[in-house]
Structures are given as structure tokens and as C-alpha cells.
C-alpha positions in Angstrom: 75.7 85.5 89.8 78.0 82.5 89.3 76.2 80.3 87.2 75.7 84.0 84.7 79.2 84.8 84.6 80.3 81.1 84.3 78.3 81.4 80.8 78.7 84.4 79.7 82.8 83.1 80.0 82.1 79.3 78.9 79.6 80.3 75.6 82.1 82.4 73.2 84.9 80.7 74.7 84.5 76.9 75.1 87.6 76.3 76.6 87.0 72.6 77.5 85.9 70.1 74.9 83.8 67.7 76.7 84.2 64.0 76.4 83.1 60.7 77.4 86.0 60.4 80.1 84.7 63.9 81.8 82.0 62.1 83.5 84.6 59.3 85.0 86.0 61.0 87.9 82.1 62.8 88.6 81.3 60.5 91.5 84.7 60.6 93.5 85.2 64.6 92.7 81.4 65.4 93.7 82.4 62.9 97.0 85.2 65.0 98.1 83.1 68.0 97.2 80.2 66.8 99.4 82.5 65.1 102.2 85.4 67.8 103.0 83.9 70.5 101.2 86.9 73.4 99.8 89.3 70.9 101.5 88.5 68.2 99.1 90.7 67.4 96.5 89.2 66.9 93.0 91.1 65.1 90.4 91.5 66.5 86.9 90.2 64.0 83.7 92.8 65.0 81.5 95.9 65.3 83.4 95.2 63.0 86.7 96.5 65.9 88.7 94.5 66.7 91.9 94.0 70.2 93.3 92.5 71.7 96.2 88.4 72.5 95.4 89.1 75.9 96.9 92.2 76.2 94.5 90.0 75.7 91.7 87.2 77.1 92.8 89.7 80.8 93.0 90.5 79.7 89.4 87.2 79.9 88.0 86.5 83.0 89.9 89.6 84.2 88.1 88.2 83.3 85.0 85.0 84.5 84.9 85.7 88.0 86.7 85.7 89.7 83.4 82.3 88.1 82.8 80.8 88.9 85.9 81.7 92.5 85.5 79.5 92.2 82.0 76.3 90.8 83.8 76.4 92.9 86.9 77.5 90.2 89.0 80.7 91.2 90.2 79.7 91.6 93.8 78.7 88.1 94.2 82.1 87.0 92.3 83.9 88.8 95.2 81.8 87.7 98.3 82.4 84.1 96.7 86.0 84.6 96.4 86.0 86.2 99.9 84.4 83.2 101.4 87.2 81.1 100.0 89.9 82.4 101.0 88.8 83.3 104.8 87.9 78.7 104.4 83.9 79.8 105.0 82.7 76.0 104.2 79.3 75.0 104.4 80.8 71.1 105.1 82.7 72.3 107.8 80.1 74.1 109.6 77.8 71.4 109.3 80.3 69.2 111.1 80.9 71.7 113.6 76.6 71.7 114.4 76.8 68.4 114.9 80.0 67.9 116.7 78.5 70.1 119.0 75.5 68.1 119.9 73.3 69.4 117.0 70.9 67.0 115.6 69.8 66.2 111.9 66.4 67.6 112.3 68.3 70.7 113.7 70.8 70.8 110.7 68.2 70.6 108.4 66.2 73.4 110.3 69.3 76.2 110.2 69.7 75.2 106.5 66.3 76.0 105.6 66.5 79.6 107.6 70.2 80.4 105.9 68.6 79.3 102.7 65.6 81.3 103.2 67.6 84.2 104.3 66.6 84.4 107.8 
């Protein structure tokens, strides 16, 4: 549903120009991303600024909501934005299994069930 209404928004509207530059900060915003998950802070290209990947994250869900409404995705727009806001973070909980005594091969195993919808 996310990746719909993102271009159902994006493809009338291109509302970012991409450039050369974009791809500069890729490595350090997909680290924070990978490494502190919705607590990460991602730096914006144009501006320097950094935010909050859950503050954007609520921002795109902002933006697209009219979208998702359009491609019948609205109820995954709101269990997203749900998740965000109550700080459901796949990075965290993956800490938390192994702060706990999990092991990788154990990780990897309740990943594959949640993915699989078990």
C-alpha cells in the first residue's frame, strides 16, 4: 500500500527534482535507518537539516494519504502511521531478541515467520 500511494502522489506531482547530490548522504541516512531504526536521524541533501526518520516517515504518510485513499490503501497508510507513533520498530525489537539471549540463527528464524505471516 505504501509504495502505490507513494506513486500515485510522486507521478503527477514530482515534488523533488532529483540530482547528483541526492545520492551523497544515501549511505549515512540508509545507516541510521538500518542502525537505530525510527530513532535515526536522516539528514536532508538540500538543506543539511536532520530530522527524526519517524518525523519524516509521519510526513510522507501525510503526504500520500490522499493517494492512498485513491488506490484502496488507506488502511495500510493508517496501521503504518499507527506503528509510528506507538515507536513499533523493527531495529529495536531486534535488539531487544538478542539482548535477551536470542541468537542470530534465532533472529533470522522469527523474521522469516513474521514475514511469512505466521
Amino acid at each position: 500500500g505504501l509504495i502505490q500511494s507513494t506513486a500515485h502522489w510522486i507521478l503527477p506531482k514530482r515534488p523533488f527534482k532529483h540530482q547528483e547530490r541526492d545520492y551523497l548522504l544515501y549511505k549515512f541516512n540508509r545507516f541510521q535507518a538500518c542502525r537505530f531504526g525510527m530513532a535515526g536521524i536522516v539528514t536532508d541533501v538540500n538543506t543539511g537539516d536532520g530530522h527524526r526518520l519517524s518525523d519524516d516517515t509521519l510526513r510522507l504518510l501525510e503526504n500520500v494519504a490522499a493517494s492512498a485513499d485513491k488506490v484502496g490503501a488507506t488502511s495500510a497508510i493508517e496501521a503504518l502511521r499507527r506503528q509510528v507513533k506507538h515507536g513499533h520498530d523493527e531495529a529495536q525489537n531486534m535488539r531487544d531478541f538478542v539482548a535477551e539471549g536470542g541468537s542470530l540463527s534465532g533472529l533470522v528464524k522469527k523474521h522469516c515467520e513474521i514475514w511469512a505471516g505466521l
